[in-house]
N, C-alpha and C positions, 0 to 999 in steps of 0.2 A: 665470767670465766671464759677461756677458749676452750673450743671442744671443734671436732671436726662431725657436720653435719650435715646428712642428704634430707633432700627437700625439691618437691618439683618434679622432673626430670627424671625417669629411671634410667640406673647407669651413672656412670662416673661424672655426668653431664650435671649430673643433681648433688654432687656432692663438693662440700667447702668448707673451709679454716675460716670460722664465725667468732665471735662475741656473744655469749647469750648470758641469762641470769642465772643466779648460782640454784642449785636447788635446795627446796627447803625440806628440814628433817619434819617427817611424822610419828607418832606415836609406831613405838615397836622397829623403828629403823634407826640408820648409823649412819651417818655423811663421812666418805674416806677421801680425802685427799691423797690425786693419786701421783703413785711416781712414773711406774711402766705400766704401761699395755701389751698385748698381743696381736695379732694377727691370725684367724681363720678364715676358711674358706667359705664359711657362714658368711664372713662378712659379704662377700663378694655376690652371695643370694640376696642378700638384705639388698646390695644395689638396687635389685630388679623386684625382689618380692614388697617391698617399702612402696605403700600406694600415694600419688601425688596428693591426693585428698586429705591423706591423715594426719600430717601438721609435720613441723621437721623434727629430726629423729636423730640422735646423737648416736653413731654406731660403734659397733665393739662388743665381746664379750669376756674377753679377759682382762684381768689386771688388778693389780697391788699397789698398797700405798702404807701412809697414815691416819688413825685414826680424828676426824676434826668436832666431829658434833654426836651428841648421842641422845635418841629419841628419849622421850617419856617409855617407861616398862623394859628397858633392855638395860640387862645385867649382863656381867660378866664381859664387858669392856670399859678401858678407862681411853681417855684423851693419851695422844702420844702411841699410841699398838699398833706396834706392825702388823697387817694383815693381806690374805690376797683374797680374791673377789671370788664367790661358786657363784659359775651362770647358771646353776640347774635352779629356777620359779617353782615351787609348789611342788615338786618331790622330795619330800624328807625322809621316807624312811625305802631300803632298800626293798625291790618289789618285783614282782615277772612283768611288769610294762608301768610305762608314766601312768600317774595316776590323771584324769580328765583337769584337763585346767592348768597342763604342766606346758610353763615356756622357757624360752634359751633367754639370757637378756641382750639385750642388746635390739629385739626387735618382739615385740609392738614395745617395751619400756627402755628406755635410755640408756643408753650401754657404757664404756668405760674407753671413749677418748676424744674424752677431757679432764677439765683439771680437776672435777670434784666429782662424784657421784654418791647418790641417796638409794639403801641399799638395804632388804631386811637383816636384822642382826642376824639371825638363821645363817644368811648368803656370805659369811664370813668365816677364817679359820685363821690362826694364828699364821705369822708367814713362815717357813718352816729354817730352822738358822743354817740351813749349809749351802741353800739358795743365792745369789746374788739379787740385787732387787730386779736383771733386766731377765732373771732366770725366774723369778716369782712371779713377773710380769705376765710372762707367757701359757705359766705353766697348767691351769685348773681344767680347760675346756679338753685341750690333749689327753692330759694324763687322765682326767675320770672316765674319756671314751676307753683308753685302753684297757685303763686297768675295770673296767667292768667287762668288756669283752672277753678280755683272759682269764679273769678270776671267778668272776660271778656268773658269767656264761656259760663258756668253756673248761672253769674248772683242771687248767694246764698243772700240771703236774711235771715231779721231776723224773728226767727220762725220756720224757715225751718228746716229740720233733715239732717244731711250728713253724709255717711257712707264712711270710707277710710280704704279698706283691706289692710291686710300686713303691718300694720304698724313698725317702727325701723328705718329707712331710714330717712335719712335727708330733703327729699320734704313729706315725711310723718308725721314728726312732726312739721315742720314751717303747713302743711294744717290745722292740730290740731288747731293751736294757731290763723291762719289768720281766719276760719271758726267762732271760738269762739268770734272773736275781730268782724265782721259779725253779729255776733248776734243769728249765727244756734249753733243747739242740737248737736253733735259730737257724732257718734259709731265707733271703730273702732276694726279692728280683726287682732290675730296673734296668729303662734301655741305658741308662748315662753309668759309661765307666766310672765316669770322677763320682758318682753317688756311690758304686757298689765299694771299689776302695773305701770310701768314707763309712760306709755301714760296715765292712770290717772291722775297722780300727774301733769303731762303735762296742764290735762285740757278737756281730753276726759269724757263725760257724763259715756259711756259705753263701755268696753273691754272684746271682747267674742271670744272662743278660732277657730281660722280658719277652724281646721279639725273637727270640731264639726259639729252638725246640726243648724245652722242659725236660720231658723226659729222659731224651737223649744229653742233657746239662745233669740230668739224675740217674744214670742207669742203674734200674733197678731199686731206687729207693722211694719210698713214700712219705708221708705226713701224720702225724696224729692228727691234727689241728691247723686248721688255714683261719689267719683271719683279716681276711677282704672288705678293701675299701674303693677299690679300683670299678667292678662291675664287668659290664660287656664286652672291655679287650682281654680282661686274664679270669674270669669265671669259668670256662669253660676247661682251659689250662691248670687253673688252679684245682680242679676237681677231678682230675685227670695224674691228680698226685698226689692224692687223698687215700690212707687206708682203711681198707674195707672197714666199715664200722665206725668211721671216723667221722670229726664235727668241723663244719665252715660257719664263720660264724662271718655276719655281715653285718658294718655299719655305714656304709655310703656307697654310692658308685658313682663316681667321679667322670666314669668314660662311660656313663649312660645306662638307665633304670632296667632294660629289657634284656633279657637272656637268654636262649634258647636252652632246655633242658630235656634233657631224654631220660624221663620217667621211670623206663625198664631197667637200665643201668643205676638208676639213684635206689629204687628201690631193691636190686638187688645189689649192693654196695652198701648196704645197713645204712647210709648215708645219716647227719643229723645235719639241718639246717636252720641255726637260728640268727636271728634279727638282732639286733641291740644298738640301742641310742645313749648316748652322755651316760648319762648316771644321777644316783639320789643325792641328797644331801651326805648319807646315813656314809653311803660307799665315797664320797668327796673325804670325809676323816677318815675314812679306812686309807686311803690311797696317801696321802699325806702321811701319817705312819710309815707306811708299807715303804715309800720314796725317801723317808728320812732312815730307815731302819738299816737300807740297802745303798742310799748313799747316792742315790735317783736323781738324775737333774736332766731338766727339756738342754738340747743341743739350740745354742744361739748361732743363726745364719746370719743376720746380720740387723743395723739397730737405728733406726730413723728419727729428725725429732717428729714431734706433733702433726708442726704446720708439714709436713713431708708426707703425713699420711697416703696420699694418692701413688705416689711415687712407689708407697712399699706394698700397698694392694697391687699395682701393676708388677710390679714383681713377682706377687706370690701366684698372681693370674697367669703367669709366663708358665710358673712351674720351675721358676732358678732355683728355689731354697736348696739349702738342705738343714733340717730342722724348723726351728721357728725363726719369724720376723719380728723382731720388738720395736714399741715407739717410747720413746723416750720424752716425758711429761714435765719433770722436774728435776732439781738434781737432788 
């Protein structure tokens, strides 16, 4: 089968449009024949985090297909199901952090582009019908970061204001649309006009420009709810628009780990700051409902084939999208 694969070399230098063997099913897993994939910014760590030693590594963690082979002991699939892929390894059931042993796929085990992948039946969900397949493709890694963030986290309710920096990015514009479908007020910030327009028409209340001054872009209004993936250039911004009593919840930092925080102010600011990563298997079918319920679908920026893959990592590395990047497998 083709699959695009890093090997060797960290960095794009290690990565290539192969030939390898097909994989084979084991007891308890599904072999899905895929159509679309995604694009995250995961992948673009796997470049560098992927050690030369460890054998070559088929990257990716999203995406949707057909069903082709089905293990000894897995019920509840037949040959021919559409389905799309959960990257979340070893978190089943919803919980306050991963449980020890919990992985993304697509690295250290084989991810999803290429033309086939072996997959536990668990790591499956029906693919949802109002989807498109390059909209299925995309869609699991995005929407289970947000929607745990908002839901399971933060607990956003209707009424409430949420603020989400740096918007363009694929878990940036599903929060857009999950938060609205919620019931909260939506702000969100980016330095690219052409983004803030686009997050408008998306569904955003308010679009104000990043390197700007905040407050003054807000006089006089605050947040219930920030939820930050940006880090060290709008933390500080972001928190500064926060009210008293109010929750930042953080799942990446994009523009660097480290942050300067003034303790006296957080704590007197009732402040709440939690952490959150991907999500359980448990909360992958919650989100899938909830996105079917609401009418939910990831924003396609634009759609690559396969053998292109490098072409749409350097893109998404630029930071051009707005939503997701899809590859396109088969027809």
């Amino acid at each position: 089968m083709k699959a695009i694969v890093h090997e060797g070399q960290p960095g794009f230098s290690g990565l290539k449009f192969a030939e390898i063997p097909s994989p084979a099913v084991k007891p308890g897993t599904v072999k899905v024949r895929l159509k679309t994939a995604g694009l995250n910014h995961r992948d673009l760590f796997t470049l560098v985090r992927h050690k030369a030693d460890a054998g070559p590594l088929v990257i990716g963690s999203d995406g949707a297909g057909i069903v082709e082979e089905i293990g000894e002991g897995v019920s509840g699939f037949q040959k021919g199901d559409e389905v799309v892929i959960i990257p979340s390894l070893g978190w089943r059931k919803k919980s306050a952090a991963p449980p020890e042993g919990f992985e993304i796929l697509g690295l250290p085990d084989d991810g999803t582009f290429a033309e086939e992948i072996v997959v536990p039946a668990e790591n499956l969900a029906p693919k949802p019908h109002h989807l498109s397949w390059e909209q299925a493709g995309v869609v699991m890694l995005g929407a289970l970061t947000a929607y745990r963030a908002l839901v399971t986290r933060a607990h956003v309710a209707a009424g409430q204001t949420v603020l989400i920096p740096g918007v363009g990015g694929g878990v940036a514009t599903l929060l857009i649309q999950m938060a609205k479908a919620l019931g909260a007020k939506v702000i969100v910030t980016s330095r690219s006009s052409d983004k803030r327009e686009k997050a408008l028409a998306l569904g955003a209340d308010r679009a104000i420009d990043s390197n700007g001054d905040w407050q003054e872009a807000l006089p006089g209004e605050k947040v219930d709810v920030v939820i930050e993936s940006v880090g060290a250039a709008t933390f500080e911004k972001s928190l500064s628009l926060l009210k008293p009593g109010g929750i930042i919840v953080v799942f990446g930092a994009s523009a660097g780990d480290v942050v300067p925080l003034n303790l006296r102010n957080f704590f007197y600011g009732q402040y709440t700051l939690i952490g959150s990563t991907m999500g359980s298997i448990e909360e992958a079918h919650e989100c899938l409902r909830f996105m079917e319920e609401h009418r939910i679908a990831p924003v396609i920026d634009s759609v690559f084939p396969l053998r292109e893959a490098e072409a749409a990592l350097r893109k998404l590395e630029r930071g051009e999208q707005f939503g997701k990047i899809a590859l396109k497998i088969a027809d």
